[in-house]
DOFI-385297 format. One record per residue (C-alpha): residue in three letters; x, z negated, y negated. Coordinates in pm, whole numbers, padded with zeros to 5 digits, always signed. Last residue first. Example, Ala and Ser with C-alpha at 12.3 -4.5 7.8 and 13.67 -1.06 7.14 Angstrom:
BEGIN
Ser+01367-00714+00106Ala+01230-00780+00450
end
This chain:
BEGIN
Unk+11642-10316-06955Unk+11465-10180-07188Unk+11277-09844-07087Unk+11383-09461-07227Unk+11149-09273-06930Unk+11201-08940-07113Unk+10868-08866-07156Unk+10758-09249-07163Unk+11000-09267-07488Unk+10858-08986-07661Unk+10496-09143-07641Unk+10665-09454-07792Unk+10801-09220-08022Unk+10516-09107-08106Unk+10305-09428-08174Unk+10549-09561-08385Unk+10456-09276-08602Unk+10779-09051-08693Unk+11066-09054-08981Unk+11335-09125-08685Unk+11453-09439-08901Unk+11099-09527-08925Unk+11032-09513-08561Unk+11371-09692-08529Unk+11217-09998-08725Unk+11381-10085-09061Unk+11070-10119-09246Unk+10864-10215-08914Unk+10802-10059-08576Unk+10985-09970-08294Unk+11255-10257-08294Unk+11475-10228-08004Unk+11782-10368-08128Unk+11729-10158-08427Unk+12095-09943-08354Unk+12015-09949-07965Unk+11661-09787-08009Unk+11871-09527-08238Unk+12098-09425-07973Unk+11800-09434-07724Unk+11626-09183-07958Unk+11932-08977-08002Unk+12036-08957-07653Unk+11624-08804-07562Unk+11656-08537-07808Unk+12017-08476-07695Unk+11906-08501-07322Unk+11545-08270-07442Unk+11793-07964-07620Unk+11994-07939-07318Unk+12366-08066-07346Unk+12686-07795-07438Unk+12923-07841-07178Unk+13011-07479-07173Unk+12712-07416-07024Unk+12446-07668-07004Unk+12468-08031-06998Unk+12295-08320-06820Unk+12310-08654-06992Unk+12563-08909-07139Unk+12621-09164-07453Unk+12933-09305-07530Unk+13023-09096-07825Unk+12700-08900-07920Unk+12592-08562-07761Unk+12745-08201-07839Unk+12497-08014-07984Unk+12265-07716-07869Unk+12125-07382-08049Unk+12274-07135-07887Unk+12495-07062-08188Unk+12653-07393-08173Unk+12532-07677-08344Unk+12693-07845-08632Unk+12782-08252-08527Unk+12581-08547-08484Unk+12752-08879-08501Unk+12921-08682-08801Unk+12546-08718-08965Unk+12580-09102-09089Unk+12301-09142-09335Unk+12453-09252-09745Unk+12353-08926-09879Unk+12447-08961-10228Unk+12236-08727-10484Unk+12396-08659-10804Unk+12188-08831-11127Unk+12370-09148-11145Unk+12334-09415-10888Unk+12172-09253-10522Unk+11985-09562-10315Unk+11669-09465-10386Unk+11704-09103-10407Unk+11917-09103-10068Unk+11659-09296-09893Unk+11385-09034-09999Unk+11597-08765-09897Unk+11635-08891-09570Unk+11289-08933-09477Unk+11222-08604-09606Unk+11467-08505-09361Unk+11298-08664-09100Unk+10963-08527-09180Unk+11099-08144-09218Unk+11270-08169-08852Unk+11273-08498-08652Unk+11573-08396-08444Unk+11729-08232-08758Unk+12055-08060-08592Unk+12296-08170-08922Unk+12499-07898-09011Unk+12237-07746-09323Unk+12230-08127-09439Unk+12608-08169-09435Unk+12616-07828-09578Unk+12413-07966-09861Unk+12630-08268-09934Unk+12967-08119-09931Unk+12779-07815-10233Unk+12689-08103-10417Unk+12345-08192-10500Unk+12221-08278-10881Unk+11870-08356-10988Unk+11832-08732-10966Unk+11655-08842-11225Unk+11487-09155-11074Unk+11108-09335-11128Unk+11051-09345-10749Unk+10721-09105-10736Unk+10820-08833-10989Unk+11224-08855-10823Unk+11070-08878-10515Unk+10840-08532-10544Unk+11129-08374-10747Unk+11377-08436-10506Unk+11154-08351-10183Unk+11148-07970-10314Unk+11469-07959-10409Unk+11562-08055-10065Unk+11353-07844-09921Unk+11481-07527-10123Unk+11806-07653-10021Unk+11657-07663-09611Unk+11537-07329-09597Unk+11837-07190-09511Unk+11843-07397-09165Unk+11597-07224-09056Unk+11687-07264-08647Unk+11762-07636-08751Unk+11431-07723-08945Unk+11267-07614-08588Unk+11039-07314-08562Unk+10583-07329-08535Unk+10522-07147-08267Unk+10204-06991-08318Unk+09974-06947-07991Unk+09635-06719-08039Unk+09387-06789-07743Unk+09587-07063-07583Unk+09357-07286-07607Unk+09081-07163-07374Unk+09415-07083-07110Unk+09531-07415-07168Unk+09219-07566-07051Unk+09151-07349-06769Unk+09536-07507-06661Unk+09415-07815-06654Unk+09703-08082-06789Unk+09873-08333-06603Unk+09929-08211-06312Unk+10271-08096-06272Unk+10263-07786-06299Unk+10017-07786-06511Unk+10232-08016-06793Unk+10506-07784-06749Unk+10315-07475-06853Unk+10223-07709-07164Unk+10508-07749-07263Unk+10467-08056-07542Unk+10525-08048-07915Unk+10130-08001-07894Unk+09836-07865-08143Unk+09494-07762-08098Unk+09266-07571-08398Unk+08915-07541-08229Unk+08647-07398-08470Unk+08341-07549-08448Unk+07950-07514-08362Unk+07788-07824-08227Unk+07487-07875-07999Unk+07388-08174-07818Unk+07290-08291-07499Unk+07080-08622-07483Unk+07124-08861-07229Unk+07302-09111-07400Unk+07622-09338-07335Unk+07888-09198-07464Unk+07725-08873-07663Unk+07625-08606-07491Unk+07823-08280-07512Unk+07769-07870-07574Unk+07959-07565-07732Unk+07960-07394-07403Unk+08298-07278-07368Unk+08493-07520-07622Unk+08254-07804-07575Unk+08286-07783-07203Unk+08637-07741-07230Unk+08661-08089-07408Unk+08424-08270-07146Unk+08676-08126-06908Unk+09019-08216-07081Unk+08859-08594-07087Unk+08967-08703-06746Unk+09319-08587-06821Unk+09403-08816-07079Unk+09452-08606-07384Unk+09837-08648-07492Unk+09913-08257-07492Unk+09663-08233-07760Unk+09938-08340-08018Unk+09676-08326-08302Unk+09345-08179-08205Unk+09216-08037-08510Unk+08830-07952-08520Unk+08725-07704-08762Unk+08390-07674-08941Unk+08022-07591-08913Unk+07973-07898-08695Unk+08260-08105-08769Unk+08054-08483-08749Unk+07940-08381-08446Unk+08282-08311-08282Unk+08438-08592-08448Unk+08186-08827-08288Unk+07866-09032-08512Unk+07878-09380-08399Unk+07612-09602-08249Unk+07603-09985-08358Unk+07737-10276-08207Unk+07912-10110-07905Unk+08141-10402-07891Unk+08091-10393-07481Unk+08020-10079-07342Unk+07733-09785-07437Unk+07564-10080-07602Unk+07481-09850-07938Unk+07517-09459-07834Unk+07861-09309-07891Unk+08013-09052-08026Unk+08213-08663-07878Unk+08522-08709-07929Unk+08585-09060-08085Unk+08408-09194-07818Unk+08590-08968-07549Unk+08907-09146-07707Unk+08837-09489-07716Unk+08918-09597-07358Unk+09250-09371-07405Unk+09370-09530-07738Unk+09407-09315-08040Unk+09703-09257-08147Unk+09837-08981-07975Unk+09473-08768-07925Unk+09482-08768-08338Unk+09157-08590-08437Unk+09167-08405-08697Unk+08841-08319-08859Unk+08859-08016-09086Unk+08541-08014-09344Unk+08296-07729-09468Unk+08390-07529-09728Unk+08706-07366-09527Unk+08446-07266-09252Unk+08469-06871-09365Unk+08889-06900-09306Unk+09165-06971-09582Unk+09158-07313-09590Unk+09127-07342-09201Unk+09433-07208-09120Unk+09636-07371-09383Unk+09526-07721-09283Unk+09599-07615-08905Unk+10006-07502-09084Unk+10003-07801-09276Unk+09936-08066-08927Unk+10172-07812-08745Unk+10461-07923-09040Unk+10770-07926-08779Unk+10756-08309-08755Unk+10732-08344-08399Unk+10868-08012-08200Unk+10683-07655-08153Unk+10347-07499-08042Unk+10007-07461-08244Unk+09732-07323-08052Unk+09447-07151-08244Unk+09107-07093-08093Unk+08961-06738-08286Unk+08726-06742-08522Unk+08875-06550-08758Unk+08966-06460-09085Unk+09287-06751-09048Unk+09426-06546-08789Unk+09617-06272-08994Unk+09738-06486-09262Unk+09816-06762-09014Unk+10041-06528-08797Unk+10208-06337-09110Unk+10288-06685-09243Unk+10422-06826-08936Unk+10660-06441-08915Unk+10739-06524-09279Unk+10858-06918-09158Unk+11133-06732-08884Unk+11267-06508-09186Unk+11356-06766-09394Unk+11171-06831-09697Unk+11089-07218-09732Unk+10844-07417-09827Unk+10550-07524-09629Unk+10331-07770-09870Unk+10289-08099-09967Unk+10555-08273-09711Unk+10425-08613-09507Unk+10090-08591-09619Unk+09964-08901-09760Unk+09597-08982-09699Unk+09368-09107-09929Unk+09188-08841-09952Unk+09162-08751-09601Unk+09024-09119-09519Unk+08772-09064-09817Unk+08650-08756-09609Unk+08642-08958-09303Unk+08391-09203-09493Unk+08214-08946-09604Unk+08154-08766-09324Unk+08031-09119-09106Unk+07829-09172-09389Unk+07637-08795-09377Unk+07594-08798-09024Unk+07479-09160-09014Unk+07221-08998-09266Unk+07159-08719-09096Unk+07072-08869-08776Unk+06862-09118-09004Unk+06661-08831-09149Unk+06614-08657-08809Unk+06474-09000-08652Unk+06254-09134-08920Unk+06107-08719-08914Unk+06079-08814-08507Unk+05883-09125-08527Unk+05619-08961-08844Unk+05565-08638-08636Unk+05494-08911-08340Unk+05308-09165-08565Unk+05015-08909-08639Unk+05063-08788-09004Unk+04728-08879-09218Unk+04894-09167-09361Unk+05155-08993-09469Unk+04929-08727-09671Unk+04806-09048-09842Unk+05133-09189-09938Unk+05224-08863-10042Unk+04927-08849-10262Unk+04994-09154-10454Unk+05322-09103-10508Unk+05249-08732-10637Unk+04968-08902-10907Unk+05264-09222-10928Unk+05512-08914-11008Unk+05260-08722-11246Unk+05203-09080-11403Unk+05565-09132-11413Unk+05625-08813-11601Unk+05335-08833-11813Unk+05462-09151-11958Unk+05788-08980-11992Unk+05693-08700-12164Unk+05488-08926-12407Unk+05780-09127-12494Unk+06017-08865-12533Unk+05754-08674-12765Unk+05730-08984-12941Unk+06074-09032-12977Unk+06098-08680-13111Unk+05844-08749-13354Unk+05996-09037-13452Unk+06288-08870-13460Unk+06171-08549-13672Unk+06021-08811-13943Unk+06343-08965-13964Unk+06484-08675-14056Unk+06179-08562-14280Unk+06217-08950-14466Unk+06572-08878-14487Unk+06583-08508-14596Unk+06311-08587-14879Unk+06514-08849-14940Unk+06818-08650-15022Unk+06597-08373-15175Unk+06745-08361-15539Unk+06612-08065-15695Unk+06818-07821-15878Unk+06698-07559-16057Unk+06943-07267-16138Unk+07008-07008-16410Unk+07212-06673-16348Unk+07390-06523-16663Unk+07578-06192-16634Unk+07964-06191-16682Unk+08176-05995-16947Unk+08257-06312-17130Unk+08106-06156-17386Unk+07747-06196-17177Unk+07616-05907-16963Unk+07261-05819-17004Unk+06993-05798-16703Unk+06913-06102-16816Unk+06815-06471-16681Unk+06854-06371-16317Unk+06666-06687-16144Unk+06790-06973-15936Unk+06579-07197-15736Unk+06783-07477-15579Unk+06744-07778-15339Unk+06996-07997-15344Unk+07081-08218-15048Unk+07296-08490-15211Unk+07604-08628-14964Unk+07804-08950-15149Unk+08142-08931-15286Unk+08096-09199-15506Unk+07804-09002-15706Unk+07748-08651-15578Unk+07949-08434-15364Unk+07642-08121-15295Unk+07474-07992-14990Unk+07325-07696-15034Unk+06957-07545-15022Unk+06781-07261-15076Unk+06582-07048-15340Unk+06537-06700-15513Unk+06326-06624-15772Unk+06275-06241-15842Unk+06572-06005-16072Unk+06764-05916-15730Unk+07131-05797-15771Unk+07247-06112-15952Unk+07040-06371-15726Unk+07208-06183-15449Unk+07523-06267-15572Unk+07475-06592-15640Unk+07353-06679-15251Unk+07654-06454-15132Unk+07924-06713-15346Unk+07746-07011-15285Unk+07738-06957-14851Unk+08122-07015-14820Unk+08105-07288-15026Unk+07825-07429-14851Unk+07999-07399-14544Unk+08285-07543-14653Unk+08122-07845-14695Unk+08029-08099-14983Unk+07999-07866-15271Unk+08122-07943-15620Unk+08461-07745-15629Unk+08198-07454-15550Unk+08076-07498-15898Unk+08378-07313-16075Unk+08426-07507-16416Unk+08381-07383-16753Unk+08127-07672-16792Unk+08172-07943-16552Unk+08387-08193-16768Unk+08227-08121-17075Unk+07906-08238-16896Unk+08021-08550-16730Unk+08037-08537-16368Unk+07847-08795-16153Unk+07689-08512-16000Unk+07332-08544-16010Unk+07415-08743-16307Unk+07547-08400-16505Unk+07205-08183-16378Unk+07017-08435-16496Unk+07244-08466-16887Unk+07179-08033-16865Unk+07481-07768-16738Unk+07578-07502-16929Unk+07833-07190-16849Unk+07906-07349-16441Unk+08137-07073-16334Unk+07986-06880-16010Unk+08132-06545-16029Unk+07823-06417-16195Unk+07750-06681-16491Unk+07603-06973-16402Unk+07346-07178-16643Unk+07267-07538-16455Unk+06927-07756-16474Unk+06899-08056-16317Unk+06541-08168-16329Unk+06419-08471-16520Unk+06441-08268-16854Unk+06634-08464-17112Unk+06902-08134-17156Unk+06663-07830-17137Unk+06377-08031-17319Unk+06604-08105-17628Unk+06731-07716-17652Unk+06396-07621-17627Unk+06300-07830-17928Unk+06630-07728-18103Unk+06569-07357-18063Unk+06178-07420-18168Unk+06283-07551-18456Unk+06550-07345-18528Unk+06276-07049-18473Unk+06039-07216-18711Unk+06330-07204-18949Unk+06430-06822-18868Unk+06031-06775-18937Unk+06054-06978-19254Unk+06304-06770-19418Unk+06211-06450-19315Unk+05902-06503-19462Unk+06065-06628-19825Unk+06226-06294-19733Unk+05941-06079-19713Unk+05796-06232-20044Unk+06115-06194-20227Unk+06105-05831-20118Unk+05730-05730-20189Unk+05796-05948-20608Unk+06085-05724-20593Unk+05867-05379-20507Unk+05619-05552-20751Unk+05903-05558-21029Unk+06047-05221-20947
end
């Protein structure tokens, strides 16, 4: 008993300075775990910081009792990196070997640290908290970052720089060697290459510059509106035409919409990516018409300055719209039918024939069968042209289309003016419907647009005397003006060209003449002064 005590003191005495040397060591490990210079964190499973060393607390700017028991995710900058934290820990958990990557982290004054972490399973054993323990080295690679950042630029500048050194040495190399090859040309090829390129440059200029001409342009109505029965059988036309090639003649009275129903035309046909030239043959004057047509050569007459790329030219692989074709002088219709049969011209002044390939769109508020007979327009002409007519029907013979115009016009003017007027009464829009509309869709834009301006409150007043001009009858005439006479028809109703003609002389009389200006009669009508001066030869309105 005595040795077996003396065996058992000894043991313990052992004991003893083994659970000593292991304090020792404890405390010692304990010491390099919190003055180590790398942050060192203990996690368990879901990501709760367990132990965190004095690094690991100044990476953060978080003091140590403040972090521990805490989830670390609160810590990172992004939600990407706490979306990430979660999987990363979890496949440390599943997988015993070192794993790393890198988060960014909020450290001191909200500033961005790029940590760099290798964590570790530290047992396969699950704590009393019920979690297992994952520990984690964190690096701080901020600068690193920077200096590989910046690194990456300069590298990337360099590569810039390089690229485009050897870009302008391959293009002084290719320079170089054009200028050579040129040199070699004979000075014909090299004449007519100067030649192409500055036919397509003039081409190109003179396109653009109509282009920005159609841009700037205000149509007088946006679009066709309305859904009487005589505007579906337009449609059905222009639908059904619009595929083709086929010359299109558009028939029917100023300020119908022709211009919208050739735009229409050629937006839904093969050419529509190519542009529509309209030519005006109203406006223009007669000694500049053919040059307008079909160009001019520089000194082909006096002012000449500089040659000038035609419509025709300019068009090729497009339409052509010849507005109010009626109007052509008569010399011209035969340089026009040559284009249309043969595709050819010469420009004013030159010898050379060129080619074109268009689309002829023509339009006239004149009759043209009356026109042959007497004279004034060839009849082979008409016949080219008149390859698929649409008559395009008077505001007055779709008369319910006219509240869907007027809603129409009042939102445009009220936008454009500034107003809120949105209410018509039922008096004012069977005024509108009664009225015979001379100058059709334009006019009564015209009238809207006076009516918004001068309207107070938000119901439209339609100050424009109409009882001058009462409701049709059912053939379609009206009963002319006090004071003013003309031929009649039947049942002394007058012709549709007297009353045209009695209302533009009634009008001329109003203005005192004035044509043009703000409170000119052309204005009043809601035409060009150029048309009605054309209107007023046709009727033979002079002052006398």
């Amino acid at each position: 008993m005595e040795i077996h005590q003396i065996e058992l003191e000894s043991q313990n005495e052992e004991l003893r300075q083994a659970r000593e040397q292991l304090e020792i060591s404890r405390n010692d490990l304990a010491e390099l775990y919190d003055f180590a210079p790398v942050a060192y964190f203990t996690f368990d499973s879901c990501g709760v910081v367990r132990q965190v060393n004095l690094a690991g607390s100044q990476l953060l700017g978080v003091e140590r009792r403040q972090l521990v028991g805490t989830p670390f995710t609160r810590y990172l900058a992004d939600a990407q990196g706490r979306e990430f934290f979660p999987r990363y820990l979890a496949g440390v958990v599943q997988h015993p070997h070192l794993q790393q990557c890198e988060i960014r982290l909020s450290g001191k004054n909200g500033s961005i640290v790029y940590g760099r972490f290798r964590s570790i399973r530290v047992s396969d054993r699950v704590g009393k908290d019920g979690f297992i323990r994952v520990l984690c080295s964190v690096v701080d690679g901020t600068l690193a970052r920077r200096l590989q950042e910046d690194l990456q630029k300069s590298h990337n500048n360099l590569e810039i720089t390089v690229s485009q050194r050897t870009a302008e040495l391959a293009r002084s190399n290719e320079q170089l060697t054009r200028e050579i090859e040129e040199r070699s040309r004979a000075e014909e090829a090299l004449q007519n290459a100067y030649l192409e390129i500055k036919r397509l440059k003039d081409r190109l200029q003179a396109e653009n510059n109509y282009l920005q001409q159609e841009v700037a342009r205000q149509f007088n109505f946006g679009e066709i509106i309305g859904q009487s029965q005589a505007l579906a059988n337009v449609n059905r036309q222009v639908e059904q035409v619009s595929p083709m090639n086929a010359t299109v003649l558009l028939l029917g009275e100023t300020g119908t919409g022709k211009g919208m129903v050739a735009r229409a035309i050629h937006a839904g046909s093969p050419r529509k990516g190519r542009p529509m030239i309209t030519v005006n043959c109203t406006t223009l004057p007669a000694t500049l018409v053919e040059s307008e047509l079909f160009g001019r050569e520089k000194g082909a007459f006096t002012g000449a300055f500089a040659r000038q790329i035609g419509r025709f030219e300019l068009a090729d692989g497009g339409t052509v719209f010849l507005d109010e074709v009626g109007d052509m002088p008569l010399e011209l219709q035969g340089k026009l039918l040559r284009v249309i049969q043969d595709g050819e011209f010469e420009r004013l002044g030159g010898n050379i024939t060129l080619k074109t390939d268009v689309r002829i769109i023509a339009a006239t508020n004149r009759n043209l069968v009356t026109e042959i007979r007497e004279g004034r327009f060839r009849e082979d002409l008409y016949y080219r042209l008149n390859v698929f007519p649409i008559t395009i029907p008077p505001l007055r013979q779709r008369s319910e289309d006219i509240p869907l115009l007027v809603e129409h016009f009042l939102a445009k003017f009220n936008k454009k003016i500034g107003k809120t007027v949105r209410t018509v009464t039922k008096e004012t829009l069977e005024a509108l419907k009664g009225y015979h509309w001379p100058g059709n869709v334009r006019e009564l834009e015209n009238v809207i647009e006076r009516a918004v301006i001068t309207s107070q409150g938000s119901t439209l007043q339609v100050l424009d005397r109409f009882d001058s001009f009462p409701v049709r009858e059912q053939d379609g005439a009206a009963p002319a003006p006090d004071g003013v006479g003309g031929a009649t028809g039947g049942a002394g109703v007058k012709a549709l060209s007297v009353l045209e003609s009695d209302h533009i002389l009634s009008v001329l009389l109003r203005t005192g003449w004035r044509i043009e200006g703000k409170h000119g009669a052309a204005g009043l009508l809601g035409i060009n002064a150029s048309t009605l001066r054309a209107r007023m030869r046709k009727f033979g309105i002079v002052r006398r």
